[in-house]
C-alpha positions as CSV (number, residue, x, y, z in Angstrom):
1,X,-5.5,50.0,4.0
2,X,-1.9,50.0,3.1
3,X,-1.2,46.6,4.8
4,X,-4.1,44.8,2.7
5,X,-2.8,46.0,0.0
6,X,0.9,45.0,1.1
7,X,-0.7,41.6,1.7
8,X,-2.6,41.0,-1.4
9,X,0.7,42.0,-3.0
10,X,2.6,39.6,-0.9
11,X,-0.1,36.8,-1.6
12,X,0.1,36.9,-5.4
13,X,3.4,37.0,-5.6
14,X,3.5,34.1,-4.0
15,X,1.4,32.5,-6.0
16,X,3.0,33.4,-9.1
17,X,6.3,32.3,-7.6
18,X,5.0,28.7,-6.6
19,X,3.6,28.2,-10.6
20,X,6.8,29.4,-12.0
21,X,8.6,26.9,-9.6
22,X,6.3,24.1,-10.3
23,X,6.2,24.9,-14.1
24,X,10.2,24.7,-14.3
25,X,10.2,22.0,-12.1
26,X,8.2,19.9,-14.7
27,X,9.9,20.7,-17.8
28,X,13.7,19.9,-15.9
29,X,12.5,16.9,-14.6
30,X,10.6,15.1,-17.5
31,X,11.2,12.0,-18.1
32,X,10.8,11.2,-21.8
33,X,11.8,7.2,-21.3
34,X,8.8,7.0,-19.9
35,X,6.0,6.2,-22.5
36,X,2.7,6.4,-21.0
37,X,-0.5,4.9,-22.6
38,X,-3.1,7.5,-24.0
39,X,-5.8,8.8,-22.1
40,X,-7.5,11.7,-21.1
41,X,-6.1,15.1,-19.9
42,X,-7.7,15.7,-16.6
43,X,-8.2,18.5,-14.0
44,X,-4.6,19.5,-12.4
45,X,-5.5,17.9,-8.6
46,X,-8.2,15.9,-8.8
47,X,-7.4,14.3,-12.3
48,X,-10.1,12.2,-14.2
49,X,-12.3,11.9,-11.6
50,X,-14.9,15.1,-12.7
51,X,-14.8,12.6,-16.2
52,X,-15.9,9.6,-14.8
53,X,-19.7,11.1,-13.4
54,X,-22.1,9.1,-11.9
55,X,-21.5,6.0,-14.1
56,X,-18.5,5.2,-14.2
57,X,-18.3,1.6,-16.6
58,X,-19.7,4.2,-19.1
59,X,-18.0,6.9,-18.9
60,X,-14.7,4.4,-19.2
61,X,-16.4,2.5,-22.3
62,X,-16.5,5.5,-23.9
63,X,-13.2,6.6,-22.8
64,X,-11.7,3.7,-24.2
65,X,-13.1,3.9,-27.3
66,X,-11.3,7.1,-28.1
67,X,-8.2,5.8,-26.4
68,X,-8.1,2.3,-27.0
69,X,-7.9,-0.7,-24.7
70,X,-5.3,0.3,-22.4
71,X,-5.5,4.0,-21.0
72,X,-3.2,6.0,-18.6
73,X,-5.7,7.9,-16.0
74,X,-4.8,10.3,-13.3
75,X,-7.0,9.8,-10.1
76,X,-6.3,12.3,-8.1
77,X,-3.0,11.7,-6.9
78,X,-2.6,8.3,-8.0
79,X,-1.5,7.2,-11.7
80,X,-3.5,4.1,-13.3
81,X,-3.4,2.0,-16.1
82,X,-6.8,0.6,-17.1
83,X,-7.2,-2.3,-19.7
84,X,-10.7,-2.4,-21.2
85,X,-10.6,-5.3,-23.2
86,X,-10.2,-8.9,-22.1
87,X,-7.0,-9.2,-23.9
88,X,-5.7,-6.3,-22.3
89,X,-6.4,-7.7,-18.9
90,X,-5.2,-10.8,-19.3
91,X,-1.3,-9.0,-20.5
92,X,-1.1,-7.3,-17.4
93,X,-2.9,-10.3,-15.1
94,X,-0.8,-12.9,-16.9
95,X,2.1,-11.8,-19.3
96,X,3.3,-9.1,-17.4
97,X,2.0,-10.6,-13.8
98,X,5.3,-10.1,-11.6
99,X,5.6,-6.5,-13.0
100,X,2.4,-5.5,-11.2
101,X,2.0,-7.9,-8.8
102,X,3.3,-5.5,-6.0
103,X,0.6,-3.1,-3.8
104,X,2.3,1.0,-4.0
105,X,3.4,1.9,-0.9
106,X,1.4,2.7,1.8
107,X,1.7,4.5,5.5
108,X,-0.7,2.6,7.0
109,X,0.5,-0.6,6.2
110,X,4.1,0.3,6.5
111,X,3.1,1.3,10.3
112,X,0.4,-1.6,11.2
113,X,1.5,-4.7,9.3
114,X,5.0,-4.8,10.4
115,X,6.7,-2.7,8.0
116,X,4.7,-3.8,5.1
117,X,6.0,-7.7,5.5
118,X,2.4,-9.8,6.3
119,X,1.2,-12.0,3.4
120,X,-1.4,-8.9,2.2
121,X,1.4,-6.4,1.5
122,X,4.7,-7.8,1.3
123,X,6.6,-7.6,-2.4
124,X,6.3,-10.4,-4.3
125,X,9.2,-12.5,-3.5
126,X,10.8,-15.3,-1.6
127,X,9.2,-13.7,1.5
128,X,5.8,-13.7,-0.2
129,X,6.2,-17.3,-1.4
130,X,6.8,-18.8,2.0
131,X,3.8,-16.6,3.7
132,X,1.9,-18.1,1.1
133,X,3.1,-21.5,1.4
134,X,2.0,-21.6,5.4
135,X,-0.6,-19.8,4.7
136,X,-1.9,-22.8,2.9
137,X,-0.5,-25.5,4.6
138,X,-1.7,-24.4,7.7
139,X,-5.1,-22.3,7.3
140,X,-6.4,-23.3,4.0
141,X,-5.2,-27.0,4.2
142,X,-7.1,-30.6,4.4
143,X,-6.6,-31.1,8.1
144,X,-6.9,-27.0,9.0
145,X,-10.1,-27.1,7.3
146,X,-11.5,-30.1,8.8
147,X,-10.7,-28.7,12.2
148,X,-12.1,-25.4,11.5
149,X,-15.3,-27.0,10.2
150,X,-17.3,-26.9,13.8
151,X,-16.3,-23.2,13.9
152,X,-18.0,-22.9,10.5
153,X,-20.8,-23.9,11.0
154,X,-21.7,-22.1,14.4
155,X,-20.5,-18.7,12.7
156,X,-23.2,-19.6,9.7
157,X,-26.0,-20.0,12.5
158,X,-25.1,-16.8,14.1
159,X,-25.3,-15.0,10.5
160,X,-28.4,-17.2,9.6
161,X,-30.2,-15.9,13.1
162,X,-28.6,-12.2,12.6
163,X,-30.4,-12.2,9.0
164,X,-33.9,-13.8,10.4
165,X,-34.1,-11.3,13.1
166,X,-33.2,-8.6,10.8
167,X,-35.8,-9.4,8.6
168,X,-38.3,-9.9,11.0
169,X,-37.6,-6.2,12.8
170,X,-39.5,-4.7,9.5
């Protein structure tokens, strides 16, 4: 009986420790350069997800009518931005393209796409430029495509007979 009640001692102790830590942590470290569009609160791991429900588009229409066309949202452990209104979409797709035009970081592609340097996830740069370039020249081009065309057509008869078959199994 005594060591349970050591433990359960032990335990919240703990706990009270790890949200005094965290709670100092956050007010030393603020950052108060960084101005962050409106948006809603959020649940402390999981965000805005419980917000969005089961529909999503409306529970963001609303969302952005109380916080206007661009909104900061926490999803889980990701931050977003979300731009609501076609001229908010087209700042950050076209004014501000090269500021987001970058994928975050990510294990899976530092560790299977050669650090992070194929065409899908490497920074936008000169690098990215000259993946792209080949990329077109050589897969998407006149010639590539006209050489590619037999392949083509014998993949859309495969899907074609997949789809028939499928249908006909009902």
């Amino acid at each position: 009986m005594a060591l349970d009640t050591f433990l359960l001692r032990e335990l919240v102790a703990a706990i009270v420790v790890f949200f005094i830590n965290r709670f100092s942590i956050r007010l030393l470290f603020k950052n108060p350069s960084r101005k962050l569009p409106p948006g809603p609160k959020g649940w402390p791991i999981v965000g805005a997800l419980p917000l969005l429900g089961s529909m999503p588009h409306v529970a963001l229409a609303k969302m952005a009518k109380q916080y206007g066309p661009v909104m900061y949202l926490k999803m889980g452990t990701c931050d977003m931005a979300v731009a609501s209104t076609p001229d908010a979409a087209r700042a950050f797709l076209k004014t501000l393209d090269i500021n987001f035009s970058n994928r975050p970081p990510n294990a899976g592609a530092t560790h299977l796409a050669y650090d992070a340097q194929d065409m899908v996830f490497a920074h936008y740069g000169p690098r990215w430029k000259l993946l792209r370039k080949l990329s077109n020249l050589h897969m998407l081009g006149g010639k590539a495509l006209d050489d590619w065309a037999q392949v083509r057509v014998i993949e859309l008869d495969h899907m074609v007979q997949a789809m028939y078959e499928s249908s006909n199994t009902r």
